[in-house]
N, CA, C and O atoms as a printed pandas DataFrame, in Angstrom:
     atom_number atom_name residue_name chain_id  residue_number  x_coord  y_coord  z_coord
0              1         N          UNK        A               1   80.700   56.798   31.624
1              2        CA          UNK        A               1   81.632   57.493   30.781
2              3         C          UNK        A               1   81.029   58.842   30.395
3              4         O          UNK        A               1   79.800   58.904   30.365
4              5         N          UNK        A               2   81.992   60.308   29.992
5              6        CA          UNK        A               2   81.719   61.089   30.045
6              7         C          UNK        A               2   81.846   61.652   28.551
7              8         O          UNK        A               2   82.957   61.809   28.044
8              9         N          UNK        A               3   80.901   61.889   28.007
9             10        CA          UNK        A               3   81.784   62.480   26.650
10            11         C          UNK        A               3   81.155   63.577   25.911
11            12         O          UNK        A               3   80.088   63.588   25.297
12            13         N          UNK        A               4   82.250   64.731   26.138
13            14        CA          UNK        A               4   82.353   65.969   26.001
14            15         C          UNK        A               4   82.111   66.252   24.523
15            16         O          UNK        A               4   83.131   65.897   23.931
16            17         N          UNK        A               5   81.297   66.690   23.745
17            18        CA          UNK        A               5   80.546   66.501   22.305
18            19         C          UNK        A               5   80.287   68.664   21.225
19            20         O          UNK        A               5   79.351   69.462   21.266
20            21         N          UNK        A               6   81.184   68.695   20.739
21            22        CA          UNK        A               6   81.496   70.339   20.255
22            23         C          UNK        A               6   81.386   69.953   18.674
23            24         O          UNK        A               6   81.525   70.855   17.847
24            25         N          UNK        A               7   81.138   68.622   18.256
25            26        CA          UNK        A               7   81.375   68.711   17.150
26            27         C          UNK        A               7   80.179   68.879   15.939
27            28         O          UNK        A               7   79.018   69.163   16.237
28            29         N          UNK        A               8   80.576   68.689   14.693
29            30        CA          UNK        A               8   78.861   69.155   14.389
30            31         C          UNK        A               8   78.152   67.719   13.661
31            32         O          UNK        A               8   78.695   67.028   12.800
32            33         N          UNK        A               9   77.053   67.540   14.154
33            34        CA          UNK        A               9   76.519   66.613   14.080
34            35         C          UNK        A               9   74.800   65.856   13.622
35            36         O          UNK        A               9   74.018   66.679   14.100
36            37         N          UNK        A              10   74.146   64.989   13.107
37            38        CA          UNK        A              10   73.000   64.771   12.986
38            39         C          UNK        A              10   72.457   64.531   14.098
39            40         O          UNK        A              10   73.047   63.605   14.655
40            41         N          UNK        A              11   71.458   64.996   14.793
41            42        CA          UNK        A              11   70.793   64.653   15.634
42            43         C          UNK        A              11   70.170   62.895   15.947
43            44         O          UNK        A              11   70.103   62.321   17.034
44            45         N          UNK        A              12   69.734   62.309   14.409
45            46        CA          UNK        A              12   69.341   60.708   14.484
46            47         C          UNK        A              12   70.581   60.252   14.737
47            48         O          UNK        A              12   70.437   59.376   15.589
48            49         N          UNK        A              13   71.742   60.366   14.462
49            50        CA          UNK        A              13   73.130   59.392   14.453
50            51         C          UNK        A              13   73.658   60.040   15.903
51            52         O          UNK        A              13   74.866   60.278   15.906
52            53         N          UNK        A              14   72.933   60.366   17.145
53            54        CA          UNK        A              14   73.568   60.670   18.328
54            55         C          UNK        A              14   73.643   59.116   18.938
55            56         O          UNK        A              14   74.663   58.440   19.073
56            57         N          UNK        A              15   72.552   58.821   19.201
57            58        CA          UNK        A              15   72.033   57.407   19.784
58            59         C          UNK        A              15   73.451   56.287   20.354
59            60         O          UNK        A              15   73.756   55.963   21.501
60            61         N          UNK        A              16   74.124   55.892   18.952
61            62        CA          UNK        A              16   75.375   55.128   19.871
62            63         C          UNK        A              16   76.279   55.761   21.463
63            64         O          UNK        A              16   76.573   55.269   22.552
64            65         N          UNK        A              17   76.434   56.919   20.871
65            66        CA          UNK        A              17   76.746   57.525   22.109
66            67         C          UNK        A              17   76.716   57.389   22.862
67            68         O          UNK        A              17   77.450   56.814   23.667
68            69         N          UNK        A              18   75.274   58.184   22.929
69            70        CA          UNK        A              18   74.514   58.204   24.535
70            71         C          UNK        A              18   74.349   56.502   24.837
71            72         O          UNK        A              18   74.174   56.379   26.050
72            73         N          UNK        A              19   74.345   55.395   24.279
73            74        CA          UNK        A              19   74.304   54.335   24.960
74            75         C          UNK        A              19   76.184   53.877   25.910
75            76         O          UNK        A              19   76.525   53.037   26.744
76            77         N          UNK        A              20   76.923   55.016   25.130
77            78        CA          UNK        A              20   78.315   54.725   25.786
78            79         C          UNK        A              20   78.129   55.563   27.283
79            80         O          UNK        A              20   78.599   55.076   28.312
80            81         N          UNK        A              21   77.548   56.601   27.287
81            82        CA          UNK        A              21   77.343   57.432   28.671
82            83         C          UNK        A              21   76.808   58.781   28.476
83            84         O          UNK        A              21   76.304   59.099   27.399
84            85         N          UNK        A              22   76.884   59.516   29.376
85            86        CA          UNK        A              22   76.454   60.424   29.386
86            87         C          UNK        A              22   77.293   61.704   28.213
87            88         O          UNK        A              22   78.465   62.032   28.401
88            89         N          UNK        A              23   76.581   62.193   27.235
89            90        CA          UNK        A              23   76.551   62.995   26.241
90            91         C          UNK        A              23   76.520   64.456   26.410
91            92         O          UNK        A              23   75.480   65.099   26.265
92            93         N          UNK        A              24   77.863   65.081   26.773
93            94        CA          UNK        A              24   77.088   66.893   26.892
94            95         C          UNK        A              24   77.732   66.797   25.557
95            96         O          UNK        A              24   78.618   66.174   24.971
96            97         N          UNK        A              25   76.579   68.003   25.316
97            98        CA          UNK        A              25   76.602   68.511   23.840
98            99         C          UNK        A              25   76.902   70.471   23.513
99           100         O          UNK        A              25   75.851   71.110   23.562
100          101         N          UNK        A              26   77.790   71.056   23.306
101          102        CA          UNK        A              26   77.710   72.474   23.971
102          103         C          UNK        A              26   78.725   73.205   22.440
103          104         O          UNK        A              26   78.843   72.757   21.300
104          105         N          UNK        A              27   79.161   74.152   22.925
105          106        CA          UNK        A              27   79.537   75.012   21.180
106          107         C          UNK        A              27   79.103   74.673   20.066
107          108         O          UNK        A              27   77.900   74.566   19.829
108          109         N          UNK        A              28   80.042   74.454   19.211
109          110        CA          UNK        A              28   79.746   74.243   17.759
110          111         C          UNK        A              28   78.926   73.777   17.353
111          112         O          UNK        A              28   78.248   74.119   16.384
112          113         N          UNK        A              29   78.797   72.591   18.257
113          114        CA          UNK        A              29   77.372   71.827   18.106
114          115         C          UNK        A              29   76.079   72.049   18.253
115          116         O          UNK        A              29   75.171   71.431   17.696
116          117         N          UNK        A              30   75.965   73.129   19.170
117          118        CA          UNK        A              30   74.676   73.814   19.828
118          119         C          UNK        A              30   74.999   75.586   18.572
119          120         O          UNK        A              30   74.155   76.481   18.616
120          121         N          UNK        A              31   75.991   75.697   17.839
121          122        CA          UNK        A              31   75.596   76.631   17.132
122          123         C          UNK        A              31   76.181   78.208   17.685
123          124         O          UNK        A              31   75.968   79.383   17.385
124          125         N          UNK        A              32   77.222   77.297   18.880
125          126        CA          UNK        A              32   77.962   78.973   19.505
126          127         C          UNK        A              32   79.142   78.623   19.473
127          128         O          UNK        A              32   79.486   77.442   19.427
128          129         N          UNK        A              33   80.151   79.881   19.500
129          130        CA          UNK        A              33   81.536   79.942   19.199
130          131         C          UNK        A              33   82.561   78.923   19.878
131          132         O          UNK        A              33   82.358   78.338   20.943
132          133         N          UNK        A              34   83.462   78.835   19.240
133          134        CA          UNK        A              34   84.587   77.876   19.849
134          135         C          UNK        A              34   84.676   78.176   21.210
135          136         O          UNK        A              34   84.570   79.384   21.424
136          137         N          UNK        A              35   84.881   77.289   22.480
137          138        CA          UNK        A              35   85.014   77.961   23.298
138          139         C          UNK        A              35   86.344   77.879   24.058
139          140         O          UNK        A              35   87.130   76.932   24.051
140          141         N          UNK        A              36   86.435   78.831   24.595
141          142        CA          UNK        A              36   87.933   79.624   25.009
142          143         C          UNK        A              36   88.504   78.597   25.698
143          144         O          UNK        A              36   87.714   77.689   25.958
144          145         N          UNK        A              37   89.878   78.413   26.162
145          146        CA          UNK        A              37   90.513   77.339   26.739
146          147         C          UNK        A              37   89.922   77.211   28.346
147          148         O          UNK        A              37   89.531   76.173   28.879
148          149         N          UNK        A              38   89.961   78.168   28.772
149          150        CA          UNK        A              38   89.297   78.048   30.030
150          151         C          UNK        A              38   88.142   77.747   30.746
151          152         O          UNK        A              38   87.923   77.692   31.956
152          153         N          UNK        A              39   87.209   77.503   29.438
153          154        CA          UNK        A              39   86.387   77.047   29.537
154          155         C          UNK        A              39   86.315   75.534   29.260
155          156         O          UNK        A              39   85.810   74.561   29.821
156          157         N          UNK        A              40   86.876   75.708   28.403
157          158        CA          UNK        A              40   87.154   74.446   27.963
158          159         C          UNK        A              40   87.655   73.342   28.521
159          160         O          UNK        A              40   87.359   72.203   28.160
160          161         N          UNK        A              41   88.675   73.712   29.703
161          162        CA          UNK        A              41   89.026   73.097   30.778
162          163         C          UNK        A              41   87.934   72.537   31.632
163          164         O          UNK        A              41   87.636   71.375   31.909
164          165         N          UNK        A              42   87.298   73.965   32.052
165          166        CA          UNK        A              42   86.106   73.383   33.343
166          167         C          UNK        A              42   85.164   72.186   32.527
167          168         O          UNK        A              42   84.667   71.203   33.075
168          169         N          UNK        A              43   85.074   72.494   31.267
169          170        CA          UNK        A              43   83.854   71.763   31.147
170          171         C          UNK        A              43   84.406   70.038   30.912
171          172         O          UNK        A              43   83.780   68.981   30.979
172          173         N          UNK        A              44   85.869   70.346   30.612
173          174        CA          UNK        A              44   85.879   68.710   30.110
174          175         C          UNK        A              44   86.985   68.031   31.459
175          176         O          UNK        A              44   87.457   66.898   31.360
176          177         N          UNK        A              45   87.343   69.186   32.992
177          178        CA          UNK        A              45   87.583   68.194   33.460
178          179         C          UNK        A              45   87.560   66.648   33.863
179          180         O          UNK        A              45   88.435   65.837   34.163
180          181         N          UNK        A              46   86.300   66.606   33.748
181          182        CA          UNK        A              46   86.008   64.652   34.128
182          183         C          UNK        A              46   85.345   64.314   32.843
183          184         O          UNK        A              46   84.168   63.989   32.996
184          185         N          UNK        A              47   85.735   64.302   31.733
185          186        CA          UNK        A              47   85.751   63.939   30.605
186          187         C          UNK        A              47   86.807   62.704   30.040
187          188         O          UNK        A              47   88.037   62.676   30.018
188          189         N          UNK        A              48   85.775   61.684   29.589
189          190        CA          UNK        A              48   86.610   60.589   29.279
190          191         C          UNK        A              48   87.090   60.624   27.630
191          192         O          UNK        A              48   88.099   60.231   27.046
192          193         N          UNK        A              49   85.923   61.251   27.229
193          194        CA          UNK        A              49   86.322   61.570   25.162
194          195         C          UNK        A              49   85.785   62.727   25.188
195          196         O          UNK        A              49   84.808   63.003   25.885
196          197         N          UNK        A              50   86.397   63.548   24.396
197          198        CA          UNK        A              50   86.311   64.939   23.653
198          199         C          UNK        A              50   86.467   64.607   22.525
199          200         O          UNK        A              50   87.324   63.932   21.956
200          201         N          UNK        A              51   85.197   65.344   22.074
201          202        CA          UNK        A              51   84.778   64.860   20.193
202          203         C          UNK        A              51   84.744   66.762   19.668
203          204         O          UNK        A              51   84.511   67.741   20.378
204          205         N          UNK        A              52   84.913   66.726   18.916
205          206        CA          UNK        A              52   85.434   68.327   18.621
206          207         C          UNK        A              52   85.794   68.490   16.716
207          208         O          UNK        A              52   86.123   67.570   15.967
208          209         N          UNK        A              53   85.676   69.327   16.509
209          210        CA          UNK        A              53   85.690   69.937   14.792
210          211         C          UNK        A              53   87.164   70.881   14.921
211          212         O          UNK        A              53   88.297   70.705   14.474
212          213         N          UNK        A              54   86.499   72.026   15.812
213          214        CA          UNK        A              54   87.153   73.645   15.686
214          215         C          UNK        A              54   87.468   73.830   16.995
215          216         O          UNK        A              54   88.177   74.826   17.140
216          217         N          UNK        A              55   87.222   73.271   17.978
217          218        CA          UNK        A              55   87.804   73.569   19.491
218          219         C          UNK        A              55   89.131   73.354   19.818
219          220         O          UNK        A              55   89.405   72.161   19.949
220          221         N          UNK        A              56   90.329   74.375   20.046
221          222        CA          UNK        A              56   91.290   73.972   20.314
222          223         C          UNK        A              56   91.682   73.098   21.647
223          224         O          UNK        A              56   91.228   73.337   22.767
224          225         N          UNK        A              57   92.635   72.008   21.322
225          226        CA          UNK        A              57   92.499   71.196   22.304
226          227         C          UNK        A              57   94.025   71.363   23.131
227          228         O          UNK        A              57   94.810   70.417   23.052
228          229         N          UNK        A              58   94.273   72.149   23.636
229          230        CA          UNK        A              58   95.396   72.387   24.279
230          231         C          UNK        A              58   96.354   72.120   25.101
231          232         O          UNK        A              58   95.633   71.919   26.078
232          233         N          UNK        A              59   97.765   71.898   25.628
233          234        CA          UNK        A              59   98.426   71.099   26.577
234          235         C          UNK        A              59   97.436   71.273   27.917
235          236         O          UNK        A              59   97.157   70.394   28.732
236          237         N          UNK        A              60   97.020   72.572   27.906
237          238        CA          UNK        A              60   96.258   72.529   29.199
238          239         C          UNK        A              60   94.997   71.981   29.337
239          240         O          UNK        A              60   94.653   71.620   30.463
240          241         N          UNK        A              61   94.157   71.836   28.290
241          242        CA          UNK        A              61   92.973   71.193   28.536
242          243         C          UNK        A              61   93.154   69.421   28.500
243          244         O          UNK        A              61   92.406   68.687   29.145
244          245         N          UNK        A              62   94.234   68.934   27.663
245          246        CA          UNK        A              62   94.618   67.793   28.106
246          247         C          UNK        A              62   94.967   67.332   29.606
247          248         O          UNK        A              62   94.391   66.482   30.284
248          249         N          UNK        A              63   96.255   68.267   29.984
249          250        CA          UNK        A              63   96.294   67.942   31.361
250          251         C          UNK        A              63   95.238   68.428   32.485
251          252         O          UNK        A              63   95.579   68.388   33.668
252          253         N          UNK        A              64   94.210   68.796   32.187
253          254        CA          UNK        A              64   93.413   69.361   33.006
254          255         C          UNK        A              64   92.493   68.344   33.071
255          256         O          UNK        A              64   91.639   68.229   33.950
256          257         N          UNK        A              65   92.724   67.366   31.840
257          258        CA          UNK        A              65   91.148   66.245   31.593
258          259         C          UNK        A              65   91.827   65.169   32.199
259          260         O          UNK        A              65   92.623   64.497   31.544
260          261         N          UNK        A              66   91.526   64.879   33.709
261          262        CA          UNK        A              66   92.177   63.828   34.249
262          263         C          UNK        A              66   91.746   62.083   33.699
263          264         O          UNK        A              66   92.510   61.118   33.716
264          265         N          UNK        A              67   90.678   62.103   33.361
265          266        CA          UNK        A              67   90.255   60.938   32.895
266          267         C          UNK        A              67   89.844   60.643   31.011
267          268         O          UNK        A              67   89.187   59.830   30.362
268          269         N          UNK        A              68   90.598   61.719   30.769
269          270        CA          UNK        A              68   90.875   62.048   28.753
270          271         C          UNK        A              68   91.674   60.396   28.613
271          272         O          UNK        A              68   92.709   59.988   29.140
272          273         N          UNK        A              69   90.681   59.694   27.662
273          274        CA          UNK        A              69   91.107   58.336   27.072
274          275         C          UNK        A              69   91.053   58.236   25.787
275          276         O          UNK        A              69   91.480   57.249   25.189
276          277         N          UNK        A              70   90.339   59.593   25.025
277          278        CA          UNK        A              70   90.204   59.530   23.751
278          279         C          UNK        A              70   89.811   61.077   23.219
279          280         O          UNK        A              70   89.031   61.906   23.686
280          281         N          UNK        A              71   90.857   61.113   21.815
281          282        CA          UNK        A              71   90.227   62.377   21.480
282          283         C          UNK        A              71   89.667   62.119   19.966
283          284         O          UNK        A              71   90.474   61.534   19.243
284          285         N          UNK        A              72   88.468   62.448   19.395
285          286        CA          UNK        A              72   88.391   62.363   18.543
286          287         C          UNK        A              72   87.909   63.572   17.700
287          288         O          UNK        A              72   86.863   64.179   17.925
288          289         N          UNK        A              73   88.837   63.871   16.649
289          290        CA          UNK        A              73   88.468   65.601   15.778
290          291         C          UNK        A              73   88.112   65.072   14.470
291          292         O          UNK        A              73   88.784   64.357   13.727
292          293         N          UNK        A              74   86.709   65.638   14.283
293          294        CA          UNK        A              74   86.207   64.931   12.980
294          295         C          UNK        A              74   86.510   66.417   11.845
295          296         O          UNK        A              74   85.632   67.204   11.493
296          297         N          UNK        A              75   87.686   66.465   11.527
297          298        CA          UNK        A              75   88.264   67.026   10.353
298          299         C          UNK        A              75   89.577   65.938    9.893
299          300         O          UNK        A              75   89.873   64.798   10.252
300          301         N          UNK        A              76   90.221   66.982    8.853
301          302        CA          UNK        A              76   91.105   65.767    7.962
302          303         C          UNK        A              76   92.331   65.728    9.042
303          304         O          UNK        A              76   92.887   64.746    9.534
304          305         N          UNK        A              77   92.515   66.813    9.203
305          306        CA          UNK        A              77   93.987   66.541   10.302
306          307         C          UNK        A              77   93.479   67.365   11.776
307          308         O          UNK        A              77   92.360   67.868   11.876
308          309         N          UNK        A              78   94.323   67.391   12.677
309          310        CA          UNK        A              78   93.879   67.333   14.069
310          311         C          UNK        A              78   94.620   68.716   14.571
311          312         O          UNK        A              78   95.031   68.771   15.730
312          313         N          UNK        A              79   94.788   69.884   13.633
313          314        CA          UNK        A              79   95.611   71.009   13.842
314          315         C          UNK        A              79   95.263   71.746   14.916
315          316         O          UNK        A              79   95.978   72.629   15.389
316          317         N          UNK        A              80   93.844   71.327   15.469
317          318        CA          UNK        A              80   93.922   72.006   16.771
318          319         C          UNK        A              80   93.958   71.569   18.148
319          320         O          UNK        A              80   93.728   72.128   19.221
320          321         N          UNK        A              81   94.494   69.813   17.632
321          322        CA          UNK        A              81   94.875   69.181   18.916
322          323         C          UNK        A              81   96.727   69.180   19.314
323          324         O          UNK        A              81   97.592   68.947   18.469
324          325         N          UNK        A              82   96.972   69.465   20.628
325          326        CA          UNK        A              82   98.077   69.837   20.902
326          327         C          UNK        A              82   99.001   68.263   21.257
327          328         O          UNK        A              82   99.176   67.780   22.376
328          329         N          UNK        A              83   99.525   67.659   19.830
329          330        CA          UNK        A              83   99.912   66.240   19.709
330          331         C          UNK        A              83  101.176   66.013   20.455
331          332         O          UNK        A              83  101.509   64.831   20.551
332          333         N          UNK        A              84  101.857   66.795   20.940
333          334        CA          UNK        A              84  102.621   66.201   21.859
334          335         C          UNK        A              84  101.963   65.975   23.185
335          336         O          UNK        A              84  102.083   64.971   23.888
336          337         N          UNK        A              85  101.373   66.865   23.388
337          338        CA          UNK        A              85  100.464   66.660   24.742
338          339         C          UNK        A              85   99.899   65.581   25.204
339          340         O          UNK        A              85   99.799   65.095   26.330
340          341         N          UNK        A              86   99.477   65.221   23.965
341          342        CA          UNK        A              86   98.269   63.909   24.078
342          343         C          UNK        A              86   99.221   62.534   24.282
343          344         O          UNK        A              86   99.266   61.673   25.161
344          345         N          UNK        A              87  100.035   62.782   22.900
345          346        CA          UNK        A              87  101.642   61.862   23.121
346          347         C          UNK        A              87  102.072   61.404   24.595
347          348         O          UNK        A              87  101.937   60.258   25.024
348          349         N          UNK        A              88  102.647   62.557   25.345
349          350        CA          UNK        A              88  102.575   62.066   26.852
350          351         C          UNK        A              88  102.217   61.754   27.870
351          352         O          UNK        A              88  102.671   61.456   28.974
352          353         N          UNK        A              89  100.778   61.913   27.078
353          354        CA          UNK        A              89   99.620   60.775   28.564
354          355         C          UNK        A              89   98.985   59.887   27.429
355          356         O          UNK        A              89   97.814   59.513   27.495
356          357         N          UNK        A              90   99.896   59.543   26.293
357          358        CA          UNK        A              90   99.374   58.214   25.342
358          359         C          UNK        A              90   97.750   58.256   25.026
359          360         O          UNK        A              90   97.099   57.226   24.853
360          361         N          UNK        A              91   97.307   59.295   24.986
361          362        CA          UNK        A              91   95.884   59.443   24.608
362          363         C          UNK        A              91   95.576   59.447   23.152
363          364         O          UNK        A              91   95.800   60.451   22.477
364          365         N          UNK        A              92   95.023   58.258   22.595
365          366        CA          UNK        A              92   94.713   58.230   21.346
366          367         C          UNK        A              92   94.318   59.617   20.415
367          368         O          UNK        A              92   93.736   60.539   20.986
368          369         N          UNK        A              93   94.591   59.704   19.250
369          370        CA          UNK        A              93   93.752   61.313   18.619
370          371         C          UNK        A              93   93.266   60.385   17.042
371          372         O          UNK        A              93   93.994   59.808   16.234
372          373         N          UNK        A              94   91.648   60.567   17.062
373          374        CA          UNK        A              94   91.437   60.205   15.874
374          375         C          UNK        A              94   91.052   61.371   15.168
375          376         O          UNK        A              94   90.554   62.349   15.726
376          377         N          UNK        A              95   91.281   61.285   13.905
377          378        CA          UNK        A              95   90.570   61.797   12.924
378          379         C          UNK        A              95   89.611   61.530   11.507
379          380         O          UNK        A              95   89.618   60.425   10.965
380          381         N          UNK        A              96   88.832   62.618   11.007
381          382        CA          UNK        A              96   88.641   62.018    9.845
382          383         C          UNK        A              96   89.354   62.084    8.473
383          384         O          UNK        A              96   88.952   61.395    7.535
């Protein structure tokens, strides 16, 4: 499993994760800007979860994430996930 990781986080509380699969860790999280949709695409094509704060999550980076099974945005509401999108390939969206 692949899971695409932007959000901001403790370094000791990574661990469950990485026992789910392989962990990239890249923007917000590493301390650089949101990154642009197009990037955002390449990086989470074969991405099974996208974990995210401030990254917009867009109709296109949804349909671009052929194997997207989960999104999870650790803020209160999910304003930068594009909820119909996700709606029509039934992809869960959690929040905090």
């Amino acid at each position: 499993m692949k899971i695409f990781f932007t959000a901001e986080y403790d370094p000791r509380e990574i661990g469950p994760l990485e026992e789910m699969g392989e962990v990239i860790i890249d923007g917000w999280a590493k301390g650089l800007p949101n990154l642009e949709e197009e990037e955002m695409k390449a990086k989470t094509a074969d991405a099974d979860i996208i974990i995210t704060t401030f990254d917009e999550i867009t109709r296109g980076v949804i349909e671009n994430a052929k194997n997207l099974k989960l999104i999870a945005c650790t803020r209160a509401t999910p304003v930068n996930v594009d909820m119909a999108a996700e709606k029509e390939r039934n992809i869960p969206v959690l929040y905090t």
